[in-house]
C-alpha positions as CSV (number, residue, x, y, z in Angstrom):
1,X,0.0,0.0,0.0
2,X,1.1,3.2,-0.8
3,X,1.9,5.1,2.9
4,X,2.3,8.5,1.1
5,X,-1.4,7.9,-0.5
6,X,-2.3,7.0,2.7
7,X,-1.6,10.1,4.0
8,X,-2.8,12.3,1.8
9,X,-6.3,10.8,1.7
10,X,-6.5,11.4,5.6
11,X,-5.2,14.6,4.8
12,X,-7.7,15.4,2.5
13,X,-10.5,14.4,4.6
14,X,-9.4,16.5,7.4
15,X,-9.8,19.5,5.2
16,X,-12.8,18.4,3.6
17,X,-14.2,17.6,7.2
18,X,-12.7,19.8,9.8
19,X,-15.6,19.7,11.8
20,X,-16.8,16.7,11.8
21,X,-16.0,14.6,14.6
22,X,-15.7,10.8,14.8
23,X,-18.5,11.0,17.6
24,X,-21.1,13.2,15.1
25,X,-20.0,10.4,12.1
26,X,-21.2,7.5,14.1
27,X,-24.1,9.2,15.2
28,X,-25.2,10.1,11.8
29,X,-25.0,6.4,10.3
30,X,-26.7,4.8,13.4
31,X,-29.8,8.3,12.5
32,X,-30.1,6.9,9.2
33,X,-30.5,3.2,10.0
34,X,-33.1,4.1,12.6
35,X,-34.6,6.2,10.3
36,X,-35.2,3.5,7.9
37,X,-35.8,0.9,10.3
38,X,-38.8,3.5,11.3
39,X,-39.8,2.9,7.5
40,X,-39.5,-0.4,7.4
41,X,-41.5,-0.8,10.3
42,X,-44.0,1.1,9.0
43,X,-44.5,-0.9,5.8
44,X,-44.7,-4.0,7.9
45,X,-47.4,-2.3,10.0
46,X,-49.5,-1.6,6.7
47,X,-50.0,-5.3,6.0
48,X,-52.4,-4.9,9.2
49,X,-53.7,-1.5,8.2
50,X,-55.3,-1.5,4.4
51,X,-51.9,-2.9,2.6
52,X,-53.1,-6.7,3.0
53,X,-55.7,-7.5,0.2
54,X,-53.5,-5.7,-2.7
55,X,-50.6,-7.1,-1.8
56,X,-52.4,-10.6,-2.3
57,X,-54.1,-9.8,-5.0
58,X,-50.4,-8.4,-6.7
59,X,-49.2,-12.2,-6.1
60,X,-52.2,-13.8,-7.4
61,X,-51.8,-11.5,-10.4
62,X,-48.3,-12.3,-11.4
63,X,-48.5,-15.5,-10.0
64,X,-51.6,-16.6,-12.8
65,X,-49.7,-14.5,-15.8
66,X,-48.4,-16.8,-18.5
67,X,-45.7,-13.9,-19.5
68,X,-43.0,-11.8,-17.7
69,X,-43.3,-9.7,-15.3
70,X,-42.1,-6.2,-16.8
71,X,-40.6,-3.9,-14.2
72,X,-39.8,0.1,-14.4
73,X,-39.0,3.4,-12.9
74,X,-36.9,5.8,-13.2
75,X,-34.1,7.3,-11.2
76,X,-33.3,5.6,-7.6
77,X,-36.7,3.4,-8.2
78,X,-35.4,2.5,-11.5
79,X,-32.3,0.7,-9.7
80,X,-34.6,-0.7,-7.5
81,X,-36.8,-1.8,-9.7
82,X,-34.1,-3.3,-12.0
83,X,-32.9,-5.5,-8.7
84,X,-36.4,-6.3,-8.1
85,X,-36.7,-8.0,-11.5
86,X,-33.0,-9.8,-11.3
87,X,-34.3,-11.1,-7.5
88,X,-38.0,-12.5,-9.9
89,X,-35.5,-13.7,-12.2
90,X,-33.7,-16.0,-10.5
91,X,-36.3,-17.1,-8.1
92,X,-38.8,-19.1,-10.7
93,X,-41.1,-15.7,-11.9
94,X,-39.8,-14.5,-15.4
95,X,-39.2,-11.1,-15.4
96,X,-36.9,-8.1,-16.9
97,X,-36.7,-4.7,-16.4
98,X,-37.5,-1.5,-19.2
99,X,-36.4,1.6,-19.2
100,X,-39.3,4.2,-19.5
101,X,-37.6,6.6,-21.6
102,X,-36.2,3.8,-23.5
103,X,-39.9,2.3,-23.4
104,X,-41.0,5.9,-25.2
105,X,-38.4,5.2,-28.2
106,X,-39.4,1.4,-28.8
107,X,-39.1,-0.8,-25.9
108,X,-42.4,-0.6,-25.8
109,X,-42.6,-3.8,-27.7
110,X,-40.5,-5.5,-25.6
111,X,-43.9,-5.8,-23.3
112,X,-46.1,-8.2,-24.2
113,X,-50.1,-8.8,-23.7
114,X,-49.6,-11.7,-21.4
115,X,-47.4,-9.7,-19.6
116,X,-47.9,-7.6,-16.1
117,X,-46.0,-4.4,-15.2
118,X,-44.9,-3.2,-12.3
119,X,-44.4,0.7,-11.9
120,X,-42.2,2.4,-8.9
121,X,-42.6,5.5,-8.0
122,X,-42.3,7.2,-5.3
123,X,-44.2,10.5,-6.4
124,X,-46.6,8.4,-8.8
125,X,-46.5,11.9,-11.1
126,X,-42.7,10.5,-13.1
127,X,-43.5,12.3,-17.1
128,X,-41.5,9.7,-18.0
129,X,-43.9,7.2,-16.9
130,X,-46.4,8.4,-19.4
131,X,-45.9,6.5,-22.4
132,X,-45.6,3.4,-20.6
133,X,-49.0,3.6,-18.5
134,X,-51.0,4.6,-21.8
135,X,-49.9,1.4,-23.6
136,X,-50.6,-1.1,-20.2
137,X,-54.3,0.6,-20.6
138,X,-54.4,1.0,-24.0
139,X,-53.8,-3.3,-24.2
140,X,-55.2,-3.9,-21.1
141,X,-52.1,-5.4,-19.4
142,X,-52.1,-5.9,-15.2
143,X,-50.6,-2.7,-14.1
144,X,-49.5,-2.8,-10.0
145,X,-48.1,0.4,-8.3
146,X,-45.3,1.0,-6.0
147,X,-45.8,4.3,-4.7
148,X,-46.8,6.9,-1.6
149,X,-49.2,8.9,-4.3
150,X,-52.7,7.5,-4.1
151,X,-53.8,9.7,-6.1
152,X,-51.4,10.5,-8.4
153,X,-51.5,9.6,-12.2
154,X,-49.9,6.6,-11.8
155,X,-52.6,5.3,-8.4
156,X,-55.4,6.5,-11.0
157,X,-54.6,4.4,-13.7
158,X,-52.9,1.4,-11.7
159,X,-55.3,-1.9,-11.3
160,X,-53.5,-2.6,-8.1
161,X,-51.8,0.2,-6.2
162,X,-49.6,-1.0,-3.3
163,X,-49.2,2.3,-1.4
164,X,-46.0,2.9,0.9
165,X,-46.5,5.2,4.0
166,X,-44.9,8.2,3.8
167,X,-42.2,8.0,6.4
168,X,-39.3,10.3,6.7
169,X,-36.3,10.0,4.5
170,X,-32.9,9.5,6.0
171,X,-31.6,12.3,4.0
172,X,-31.4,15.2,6.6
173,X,-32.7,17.8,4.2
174,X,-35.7,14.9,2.9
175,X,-34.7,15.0,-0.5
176,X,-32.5,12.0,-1.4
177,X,-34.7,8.8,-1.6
178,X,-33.4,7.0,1.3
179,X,-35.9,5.8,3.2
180,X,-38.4,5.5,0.5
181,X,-35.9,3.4,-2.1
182,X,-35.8,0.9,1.1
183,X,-39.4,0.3,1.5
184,X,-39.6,-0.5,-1.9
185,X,-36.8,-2.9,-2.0
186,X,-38.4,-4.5,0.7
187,X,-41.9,-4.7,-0.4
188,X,-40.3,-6.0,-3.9
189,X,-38.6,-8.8,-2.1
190,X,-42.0,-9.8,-0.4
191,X,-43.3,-9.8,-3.5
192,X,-40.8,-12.2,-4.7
193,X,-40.1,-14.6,-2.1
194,X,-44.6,-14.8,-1.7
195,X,-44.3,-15.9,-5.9
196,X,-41.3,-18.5,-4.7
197,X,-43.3,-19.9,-1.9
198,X,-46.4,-19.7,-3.6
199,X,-45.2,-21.7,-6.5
200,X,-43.4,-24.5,-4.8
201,X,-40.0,-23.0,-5.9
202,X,-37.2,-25.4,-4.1
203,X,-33.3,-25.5,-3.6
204,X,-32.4,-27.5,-6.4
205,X,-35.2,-25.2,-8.9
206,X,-32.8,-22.3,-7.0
207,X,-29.5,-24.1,-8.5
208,X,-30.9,-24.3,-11.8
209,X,-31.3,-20.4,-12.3
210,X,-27.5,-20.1,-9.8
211,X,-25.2,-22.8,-11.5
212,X,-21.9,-20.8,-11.4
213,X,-20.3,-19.2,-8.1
214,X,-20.2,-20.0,-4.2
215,X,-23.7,-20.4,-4.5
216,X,-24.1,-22.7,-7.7
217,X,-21.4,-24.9,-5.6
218,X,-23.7,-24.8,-2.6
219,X,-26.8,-25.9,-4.2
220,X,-25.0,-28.8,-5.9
221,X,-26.2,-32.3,-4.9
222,X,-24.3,-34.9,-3.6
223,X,-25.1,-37.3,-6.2
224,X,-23.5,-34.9,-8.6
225,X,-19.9,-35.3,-7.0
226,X,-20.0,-38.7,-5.3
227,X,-17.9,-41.3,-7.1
228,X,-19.4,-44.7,-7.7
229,X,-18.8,-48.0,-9.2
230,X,-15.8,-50.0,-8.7
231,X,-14.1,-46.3,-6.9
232,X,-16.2,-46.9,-4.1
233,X,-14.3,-48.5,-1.2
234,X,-16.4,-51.6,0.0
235,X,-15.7,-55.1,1.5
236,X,-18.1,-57.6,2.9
237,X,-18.5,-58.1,6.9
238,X,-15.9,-61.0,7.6
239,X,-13.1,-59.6,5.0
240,X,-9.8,-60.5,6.9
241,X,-8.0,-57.1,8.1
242,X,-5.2,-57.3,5.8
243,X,-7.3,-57.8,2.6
244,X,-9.7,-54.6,3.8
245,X,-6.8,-53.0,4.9
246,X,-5.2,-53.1,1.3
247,X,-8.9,-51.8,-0.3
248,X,-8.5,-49.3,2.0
249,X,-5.2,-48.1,1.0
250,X,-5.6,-48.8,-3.2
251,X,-9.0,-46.4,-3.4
252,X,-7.3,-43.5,-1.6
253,X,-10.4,-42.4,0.3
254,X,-9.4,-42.8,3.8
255,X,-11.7,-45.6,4.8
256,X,-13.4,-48.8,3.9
257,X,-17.1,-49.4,4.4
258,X,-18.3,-52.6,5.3
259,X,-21.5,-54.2,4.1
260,X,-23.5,-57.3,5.5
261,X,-25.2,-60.2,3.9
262,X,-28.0,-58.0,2.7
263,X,-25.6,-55.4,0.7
264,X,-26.6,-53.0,3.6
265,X,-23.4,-51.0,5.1
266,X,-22.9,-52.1,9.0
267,X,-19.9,-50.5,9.4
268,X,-16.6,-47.9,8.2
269,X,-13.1,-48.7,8.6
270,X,-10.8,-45.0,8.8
271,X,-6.9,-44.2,8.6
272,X,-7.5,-43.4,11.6
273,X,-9.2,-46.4,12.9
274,X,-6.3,-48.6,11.7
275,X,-3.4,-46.5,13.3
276,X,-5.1,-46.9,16.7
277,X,-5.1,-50.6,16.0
278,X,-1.8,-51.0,15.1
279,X,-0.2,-52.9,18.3
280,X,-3.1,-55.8,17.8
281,X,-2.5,-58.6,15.8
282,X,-5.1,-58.1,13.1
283,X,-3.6,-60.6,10.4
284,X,-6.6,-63.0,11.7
285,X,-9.0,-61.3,12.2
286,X,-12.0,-59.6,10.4
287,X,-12.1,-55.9,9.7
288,X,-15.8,-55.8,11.8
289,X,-13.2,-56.5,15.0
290,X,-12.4,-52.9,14.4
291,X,-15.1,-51.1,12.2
292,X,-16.9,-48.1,14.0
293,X,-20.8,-49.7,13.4
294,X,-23.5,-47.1,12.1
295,X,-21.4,-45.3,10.2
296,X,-22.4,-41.0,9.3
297,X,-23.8,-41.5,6.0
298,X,-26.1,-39.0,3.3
299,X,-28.1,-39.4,0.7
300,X,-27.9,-38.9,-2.8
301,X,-30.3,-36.3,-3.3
302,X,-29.0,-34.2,0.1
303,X,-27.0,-30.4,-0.9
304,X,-23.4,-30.7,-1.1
305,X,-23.2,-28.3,1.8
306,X,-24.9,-30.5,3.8
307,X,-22.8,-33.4,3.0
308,X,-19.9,-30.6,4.2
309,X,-21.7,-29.7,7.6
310,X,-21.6,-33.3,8.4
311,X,-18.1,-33.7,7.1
312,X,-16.6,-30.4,9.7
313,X,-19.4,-31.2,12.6
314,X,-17.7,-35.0,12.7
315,X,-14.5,-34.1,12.0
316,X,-14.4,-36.8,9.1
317,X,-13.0,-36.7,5.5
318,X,-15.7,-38.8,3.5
319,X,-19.0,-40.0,3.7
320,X,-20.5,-42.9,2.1
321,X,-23.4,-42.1,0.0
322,X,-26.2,-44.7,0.5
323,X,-30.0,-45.2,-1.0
324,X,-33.2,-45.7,0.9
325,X,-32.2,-49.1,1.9
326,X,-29.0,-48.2,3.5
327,X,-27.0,-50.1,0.2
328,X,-23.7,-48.2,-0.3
329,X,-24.0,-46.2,-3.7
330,X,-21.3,-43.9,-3.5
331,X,-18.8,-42.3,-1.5
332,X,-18.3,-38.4,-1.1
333,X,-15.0,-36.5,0.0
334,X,-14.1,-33.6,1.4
335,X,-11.8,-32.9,-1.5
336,X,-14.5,-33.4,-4.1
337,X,-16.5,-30.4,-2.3
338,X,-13.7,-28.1,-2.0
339,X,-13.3,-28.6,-6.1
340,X,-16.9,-27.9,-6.7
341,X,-16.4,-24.4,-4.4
342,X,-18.1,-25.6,-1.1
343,X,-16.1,-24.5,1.9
């Protein structure tokens, strides 16, 4: 790092900021979260106080289009709004944001009849809003409202207005949207996570939309790393030491599972398991002398993060992978989730 920079950053702030003490800094970020925590509050409070039947009736709307849910504003509501569609995207309810004044020079055909709009606006009066609300009415496409203006030209014309309560912005002169961008985040994520719960939208639907990243490697299923076939290090109950010893060794996982008459595992055999078994004289006996019985195990279908929860809770480098039956039908490793991005 360059010190010299350093310095004259801190420098520059002192000028910039002579006043301003550490004290009055901290006290003005802890005003502005309690200021929107007041709003957000508030928005809860509306869902008992008039807010309830359009918010359902918004779900049941998008939730029964067979289109995308279009989604616009313009300035700060526009970056919400555009987040508010990416947040639809990926959770199971097709939808893309439009620019109004883009809308106004041809994206209007980007909307479609089966489609439903959503309009933020914190005003409700936006003239760039204009173009947009003629063509919903003008087609007769679902038209819900995010805004504090009930009757503004934008609550007129909406079919379903969603109306935030005016709270006070955390802007100290009340003119940046602070507050007001917040509530409608909030009330867009509702809106979103209702559509996901409403439609039966699960974890692995979830890794569908998120295949890449942290979160792609998190939603991965065991069955899509576990090795299987011949890899998978098994022996029958009875299996003299030495020989499960050697399995042990040649597959490289750092254990041995042991199965019973019925193909069911009984028991696992570890490195470790082995080295605190070294002063017996295993050569005749069975590997069940020293197998640990009802060994950790996960199914196929289970997340690969919880196959790694079980792996760090236990303090163990594999897991055997086995079906309803308790049959052995792969083995997972700690490695093989550290690949795929799970940590």
């Amino acid at each position: 790092m360059d010190t010299q920079a350093g310095k004259g950053y801190s420098g520059q702030m002192k000028k910039i900021l002579p006043d301003f003490t550490s004290t009055e800094i901290l006290a003005s970020a802890v005003r502005t979260i309690q200021t929107e925590k007041a709003g957000l509050e508030a928005l809860a409070a509306s869902l008992d106080n008039g807010l309830a039947e359009a918010f359902a009736r918004a779900v049941e709307t998008l939730g029964s289009i067979s289109g995308r849910v279009i989604v616009t504003g313009v300035g700060k509501s526009g970056h919400i709004g555009a987040k508010i569609a990416a947040t639809m995207a990926s959770t199971g309810t097709p939808a893309h944001f439009v620019h109004p004044a883009e809308a106004n020079h041809g994206d209007l055909g980007m909307i479609a009849k089966d489609d439903a709009i959503i309009v933020l606006s914190w005003s409700g009066e936006s003239a760039e809003l204009k173009g947009i609300l003629a063509y919903s009415r003008r087609f007769g496409i679902p038209l819900i409202a995010f805004t504090a203006g009930a009757d503004s030209a934008l609550g007129r014309e909406a079919d379903i207005v969603l109306l935030l309560p005016r709270e006070q912005e955390a802007c100290p002169h009340g003119l940046a949207p602070t507050t007001s961008t917040l509530m409608q985040l909030a009330l867009g994520d509702a809106l979103a996570v209702a559509l996901l719960e409403a439609k039966g939208f699960t974890a692995g639907d979830f890794h569908t939309f998120h295949p890449g990243g942290k979160l792609g490697a998190t939603l991965a299923h065991v069955a899509d790393v576990m090795h299987t076939g011949d890899s998978v290090p098994l022996v029958p109950s009875g299996t003299p030491a030495p020989e499960a010893i050697m399995t042990l060794s040649q597959r490289k996982f750092g254990c041995v599972g042991v199965t019973g008459p019925d193909g069911r595992l009984i028991g696992i055999v570890t490195d470790g398991d082995v080295a605190r078994n070294l002063g017996r004289n295993l050569v005749d006996q069975p590997i069940d002398a020293i197998m640990t019985s009802q060994p950790k195990t996960i199914a196929p279908t289970a997340l690969a993060s919880t196959a790694m929860a079980i792996l760090n809770k236990n303090s163990i480098g594999a897991l055997m992978v086995t079906d309803q039956n308790l049959s052995p039908i792969g083995i997972v490793h700690f490695h093989d989730l550290l690949r795929i991005g799970v940590a």
